[in-house]
C-alpha positions as CSV (number, residue, x, y, z in Angstrom):
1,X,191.1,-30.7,93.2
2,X,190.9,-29.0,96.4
3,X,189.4,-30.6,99.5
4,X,187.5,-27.6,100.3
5,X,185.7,-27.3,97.0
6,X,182.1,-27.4,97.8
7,X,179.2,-29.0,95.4
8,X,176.8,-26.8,94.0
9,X,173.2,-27.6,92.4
10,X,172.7,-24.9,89.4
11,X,169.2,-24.3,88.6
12,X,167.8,-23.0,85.4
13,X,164.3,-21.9,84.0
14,X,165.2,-20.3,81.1
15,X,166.6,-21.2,77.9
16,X,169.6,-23.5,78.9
17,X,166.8,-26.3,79.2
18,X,166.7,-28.5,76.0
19,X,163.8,-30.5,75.8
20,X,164.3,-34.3,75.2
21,X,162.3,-34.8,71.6
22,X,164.8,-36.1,70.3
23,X,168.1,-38.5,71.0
24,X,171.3,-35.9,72.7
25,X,174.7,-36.8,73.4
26,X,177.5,-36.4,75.2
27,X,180.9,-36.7,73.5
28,X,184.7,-37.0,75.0
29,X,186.5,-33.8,73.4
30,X,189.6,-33.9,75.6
31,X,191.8,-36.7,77.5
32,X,191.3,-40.5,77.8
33,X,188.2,-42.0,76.1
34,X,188.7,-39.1,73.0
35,X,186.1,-39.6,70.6
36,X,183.8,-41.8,72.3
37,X,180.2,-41.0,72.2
38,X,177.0,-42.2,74.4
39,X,173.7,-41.0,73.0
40,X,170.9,-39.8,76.0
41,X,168.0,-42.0,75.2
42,X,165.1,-42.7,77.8
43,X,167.7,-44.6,79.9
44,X,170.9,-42.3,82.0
45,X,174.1,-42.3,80.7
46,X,176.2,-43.2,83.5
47,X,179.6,-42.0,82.7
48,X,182.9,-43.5,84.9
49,X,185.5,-46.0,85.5
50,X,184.0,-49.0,85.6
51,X,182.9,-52.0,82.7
52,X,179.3,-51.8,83.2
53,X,179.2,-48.2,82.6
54,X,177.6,-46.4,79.3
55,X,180.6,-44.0,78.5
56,X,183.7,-45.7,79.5
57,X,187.1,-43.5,80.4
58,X,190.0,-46.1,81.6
59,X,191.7,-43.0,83.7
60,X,192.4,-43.2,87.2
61,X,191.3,-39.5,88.0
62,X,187.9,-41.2,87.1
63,X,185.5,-42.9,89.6
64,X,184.2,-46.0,88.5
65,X,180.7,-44.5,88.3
66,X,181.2,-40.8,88.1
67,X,178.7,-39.0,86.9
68,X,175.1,-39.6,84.8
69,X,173.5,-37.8,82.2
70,X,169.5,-38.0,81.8
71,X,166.8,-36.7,80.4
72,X,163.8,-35.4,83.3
73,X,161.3,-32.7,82.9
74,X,161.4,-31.7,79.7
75,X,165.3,-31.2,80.0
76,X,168.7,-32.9,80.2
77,X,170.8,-33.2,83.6
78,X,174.1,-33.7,85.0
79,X,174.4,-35.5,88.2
80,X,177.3,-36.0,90.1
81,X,177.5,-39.6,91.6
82,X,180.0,-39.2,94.5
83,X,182.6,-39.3,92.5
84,X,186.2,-38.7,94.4
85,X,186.8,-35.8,91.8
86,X,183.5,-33.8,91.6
87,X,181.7,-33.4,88.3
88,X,182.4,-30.3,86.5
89,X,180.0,-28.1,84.6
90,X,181.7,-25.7,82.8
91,X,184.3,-25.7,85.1
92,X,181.9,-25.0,88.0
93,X,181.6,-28.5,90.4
94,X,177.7,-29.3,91.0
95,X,175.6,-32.1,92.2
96,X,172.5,-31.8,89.6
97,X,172.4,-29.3,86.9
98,X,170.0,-28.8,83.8
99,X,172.4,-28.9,80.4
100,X,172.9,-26.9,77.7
101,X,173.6,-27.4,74.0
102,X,177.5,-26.8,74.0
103,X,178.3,-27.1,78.0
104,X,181.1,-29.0,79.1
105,X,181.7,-31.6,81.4
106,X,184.7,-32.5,83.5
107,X,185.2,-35.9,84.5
108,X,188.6,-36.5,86.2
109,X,190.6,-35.3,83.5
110,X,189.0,-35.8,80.4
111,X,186.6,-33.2,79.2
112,X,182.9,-34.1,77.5
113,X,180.6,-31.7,75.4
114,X,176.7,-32.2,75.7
115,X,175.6,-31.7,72.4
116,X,171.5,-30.7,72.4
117,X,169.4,-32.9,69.7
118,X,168.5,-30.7,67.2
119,X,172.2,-29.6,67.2
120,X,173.6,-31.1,63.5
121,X,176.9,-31.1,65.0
122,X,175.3,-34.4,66.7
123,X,175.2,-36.1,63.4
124,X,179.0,-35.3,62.4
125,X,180.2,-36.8,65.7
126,X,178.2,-40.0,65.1
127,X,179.8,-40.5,61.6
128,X,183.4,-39.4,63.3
129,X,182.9,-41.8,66.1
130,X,181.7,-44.5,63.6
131,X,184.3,-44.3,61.1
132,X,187.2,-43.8,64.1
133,X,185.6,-47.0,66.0
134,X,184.8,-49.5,63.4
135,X,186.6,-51.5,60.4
136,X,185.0,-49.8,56.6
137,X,185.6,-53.2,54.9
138,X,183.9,-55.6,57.0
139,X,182.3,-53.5,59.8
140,X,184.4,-54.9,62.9
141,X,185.7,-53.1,65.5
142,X,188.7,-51.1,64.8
143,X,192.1,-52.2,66.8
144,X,191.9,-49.1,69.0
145,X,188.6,-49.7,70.1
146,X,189.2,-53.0,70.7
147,X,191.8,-52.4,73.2
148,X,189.1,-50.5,74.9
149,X,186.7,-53.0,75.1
150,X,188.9,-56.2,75.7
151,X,190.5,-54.2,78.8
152,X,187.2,-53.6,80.2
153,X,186.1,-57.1,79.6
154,X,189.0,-58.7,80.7
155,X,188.6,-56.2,84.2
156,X,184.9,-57.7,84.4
157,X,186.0,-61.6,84.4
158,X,188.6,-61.1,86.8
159,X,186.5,-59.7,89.1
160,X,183.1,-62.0,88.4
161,X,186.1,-64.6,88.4
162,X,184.3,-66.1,85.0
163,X,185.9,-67.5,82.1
164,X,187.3,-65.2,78.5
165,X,188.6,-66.6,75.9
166,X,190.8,-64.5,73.4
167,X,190.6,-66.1,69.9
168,X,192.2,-64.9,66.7
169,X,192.4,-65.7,62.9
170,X,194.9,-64.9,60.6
171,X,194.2,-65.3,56.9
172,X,197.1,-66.8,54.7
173,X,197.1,-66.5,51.0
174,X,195.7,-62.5,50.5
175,X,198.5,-61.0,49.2
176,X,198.6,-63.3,46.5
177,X,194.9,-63.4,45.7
178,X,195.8,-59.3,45.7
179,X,198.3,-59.8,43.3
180,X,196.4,-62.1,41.1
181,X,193.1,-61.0,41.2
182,X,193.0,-57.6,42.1
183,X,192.6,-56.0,45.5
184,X,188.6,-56.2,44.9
185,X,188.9,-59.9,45.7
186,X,191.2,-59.5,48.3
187,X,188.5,-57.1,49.7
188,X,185.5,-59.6,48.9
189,X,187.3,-62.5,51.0
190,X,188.2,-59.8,54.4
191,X,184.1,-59.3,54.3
192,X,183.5,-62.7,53.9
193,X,185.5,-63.0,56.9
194,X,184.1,-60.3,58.9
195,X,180.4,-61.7,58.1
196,X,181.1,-65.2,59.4
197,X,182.7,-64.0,62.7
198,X,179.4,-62.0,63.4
199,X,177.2,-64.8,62.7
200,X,178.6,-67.0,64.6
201,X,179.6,-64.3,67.7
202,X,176.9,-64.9,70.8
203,X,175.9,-62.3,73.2
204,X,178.9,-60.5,75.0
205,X,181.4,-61.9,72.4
206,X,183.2,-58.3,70.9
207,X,185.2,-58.9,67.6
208,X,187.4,-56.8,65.3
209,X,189.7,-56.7,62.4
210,X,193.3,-56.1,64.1
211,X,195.4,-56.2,61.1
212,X,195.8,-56.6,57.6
213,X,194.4,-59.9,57.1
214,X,194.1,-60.7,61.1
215,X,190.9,-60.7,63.1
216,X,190.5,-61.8,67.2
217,X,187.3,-62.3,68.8
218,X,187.1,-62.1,72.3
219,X,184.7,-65.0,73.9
220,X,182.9,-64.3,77.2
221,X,181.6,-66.3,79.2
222,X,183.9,-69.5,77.3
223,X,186.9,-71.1,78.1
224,X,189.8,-72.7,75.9
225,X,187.5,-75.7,74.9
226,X,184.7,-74.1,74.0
227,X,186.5,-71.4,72.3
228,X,188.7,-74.4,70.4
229,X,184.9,-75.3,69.3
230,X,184.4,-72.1,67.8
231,X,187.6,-71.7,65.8
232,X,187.1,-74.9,64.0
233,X,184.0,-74.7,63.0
234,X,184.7,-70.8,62.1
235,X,188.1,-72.0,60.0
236,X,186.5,-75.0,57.9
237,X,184.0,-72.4,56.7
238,X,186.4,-70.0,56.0
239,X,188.6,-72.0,54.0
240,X,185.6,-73.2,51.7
241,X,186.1,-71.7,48.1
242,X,184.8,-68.3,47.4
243,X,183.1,-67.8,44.2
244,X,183.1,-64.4,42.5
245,X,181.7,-63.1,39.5
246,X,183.5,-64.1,36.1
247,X,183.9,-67.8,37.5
248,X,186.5,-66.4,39.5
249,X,187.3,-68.7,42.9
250,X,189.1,-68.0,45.6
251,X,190.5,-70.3,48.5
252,X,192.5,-68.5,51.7
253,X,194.2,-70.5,54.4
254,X,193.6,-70.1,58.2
255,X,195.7,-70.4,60.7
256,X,194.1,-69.6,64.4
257,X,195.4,-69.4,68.2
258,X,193.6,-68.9,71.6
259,X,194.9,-67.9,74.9
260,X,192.5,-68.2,77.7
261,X,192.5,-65.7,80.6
262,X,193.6,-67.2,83.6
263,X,197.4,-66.9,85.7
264,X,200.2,-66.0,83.8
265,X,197.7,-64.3,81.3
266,X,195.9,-61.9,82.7
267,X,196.1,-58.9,80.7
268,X,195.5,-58.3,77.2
269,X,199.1,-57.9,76.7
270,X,199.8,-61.1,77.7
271,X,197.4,-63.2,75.7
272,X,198.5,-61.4,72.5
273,X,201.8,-62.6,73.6
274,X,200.8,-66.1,73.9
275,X,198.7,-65.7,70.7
276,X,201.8,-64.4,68.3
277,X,203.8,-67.2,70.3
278,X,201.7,-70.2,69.0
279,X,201.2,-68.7,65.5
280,X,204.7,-67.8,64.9
C-alpha cells in the first residue's frame, strides 16, 4: 500500500443505501478467514486482528481492529478504524462510506462481500458457513474452525496472563460397535458424546469434534486441576451404557489427556503434542 494514498469518505443518497430492516452480512470471499461470516445486527461488526473482535482474520496485513461495519441512518457503513492498511471499498481506500448490496471490502489482504438483507444469497452463505464450521453428527465445532478459535483464545490468556486448559477425549471401542451394530449406533454414541460435552461446557469454554471418534474442549478461565475435574466427571458418564431401541446396549471406553497452557506449551501445537504424548 502506498504511503501517499489518502483516505477518502464516499457519500451516497441514492440507491446504494440499504435500509437495516432486516439482519445483513458481511462475508470473507478471498484470503485468510475464507468463509467466515458476521451478521450486522443493532451492534458494529468490528472486523481485525485481534480475539475480541466480531470477524476474526489471523493475517498480519490485518490490524488488530481494522475496520467496522454498522447499521446508522437507515443504511449500512464502513468505517475505517486506523488501520495500518486502509480499508478498501471496492478497491477505493475511505474512512466512512454507506454500503451496498454486492460491494467489497479489503481488509489487509483478504477480501469481504457485504451482502444487503433482503439479498437470498444471505441465506446460502449462512448454511455454507454452518455446514463448513460445525460437526453434522453432534453439532461441535469442525477441526478447522477450531484451530481458529483455540489460536485466538490461547493469544487472549497469554496476554490477560489467565489460565486455559486444553482437554480431549478419545472414544475406544467404535469401530467395533460399527462393525456389530451398524454405523447407526456408532452415530447414536458420537451425539451422545457431543451432547454431554455441551452440557457440561461453561461460558467461554469452545468444543469440537477433531476426529473420528476424538473430541477436545478448550477450558478458559481453568487450569489443569479444575480441568482434571471436568474430564472425570465427563468420562464416568460417558462410559455408562447406552441403551438403544431393540434392547440394544452399548458401552465405549474413554481414554482422556489435558495439557495446560503455560511455558513450554504455549501454542496450540504444542499442547496437541503433549496431548497425543500422554494418550499414546
Amino acid at each position: 500500500m502506498a504511503e501517499d494514498t489518502q483516505l477518502r469518505t464516499i457519500r451516497s443518497d441514492g440507491p446504494r443505501a440499504v435500509p437495516p430492516r432486516a439482519s445483513a452480512c458481511v462475508v470473507v470471499i478471498h484470503g485468510d478467514g475464507l468463509g467466515r461470516r458476521a451478521d450486522v445486527g443493532m451492534e458494529p461488526v468490528v472486523i481485525g486482528r485481534s480475539s475480541d473482535v466480531s470477524l476474526y482474520i489471523p493475517h498480519r496485513s490485518v490490524s488488530r481492529r481494522h475496520c467496522e461495519i454498522r447499521a446508522s441512518a437507515g443504511s449500512y457503513r464502513v468505517r475505517d478504524l486506523g488501520a495500518t492498511n486502509p480499508t478498501l471499498l471496492n478497491d477505493q481506500p475511505v474512512a466512512d462510506a454507506a454500503l451496498a448490496d454486492g460491494d467489497r471490502i479489503t481488509v489487509g489482504e483478504s477480501i469481504l462481500k457485504f451482502i444487503g438483507h433482503a439479498n437470498v444469497e444471505a441465506g446460502y452463505h449462512e448454511q455454507i458457513q454452518h455446514l463448513a464450521m460445525r460437526d453434522q453428527l453432534t453439532g461441535l465445532h469442525g477441526r478447522r474452525q477450531f484451530v481458529e478459535l483455540a489460536e485466538a483464545m490461547i493469544a487472549d490468556a497469554r496476554q490477560r496472563q489467565s489460565p486455559l486448559t486444553l482437554a480431549v477425549l478419545d472414544l475406544d471401542g467404535l469401530r467395533e460397535i460399527n462393525l456389530r451394530h451398524g454405523h447407526a449406533a456408532g452415530d447414536a454414541a458420537l451425539r451422545r458424546a457431543g451432547d454431554l460435552v455441551q452440557e457440561r461446557m461453561t461460558e467461554g469454554d469452545v468444543a469440537a469434534r477433531i476426529g473420528e471418534d476424538e473430541f477436545a474442549v478448550l477450558l478458559s478461565g481453568r487450569g489443569a486441576d479444575a480441568a482434571g475435574v471436568f474430564l472425570d466427571k465427563l468420562r464416568r458418564t460417558l462410559t455408562e451404557p447406552l441403551a438403544l431401541a431393540g434392547g440394544v446396549s452399548l458401552q465405549v471406553g474413554v481414554r482422556t489427556a489435558l495439557a495446560e497452557l503455560g511455558p513450554g506449551a504455549d501454542s496450540l501445537g504444542l499442547l496437541m503434542r503433549r496431548i497425543d504424548s500422554a494418550l499414546s
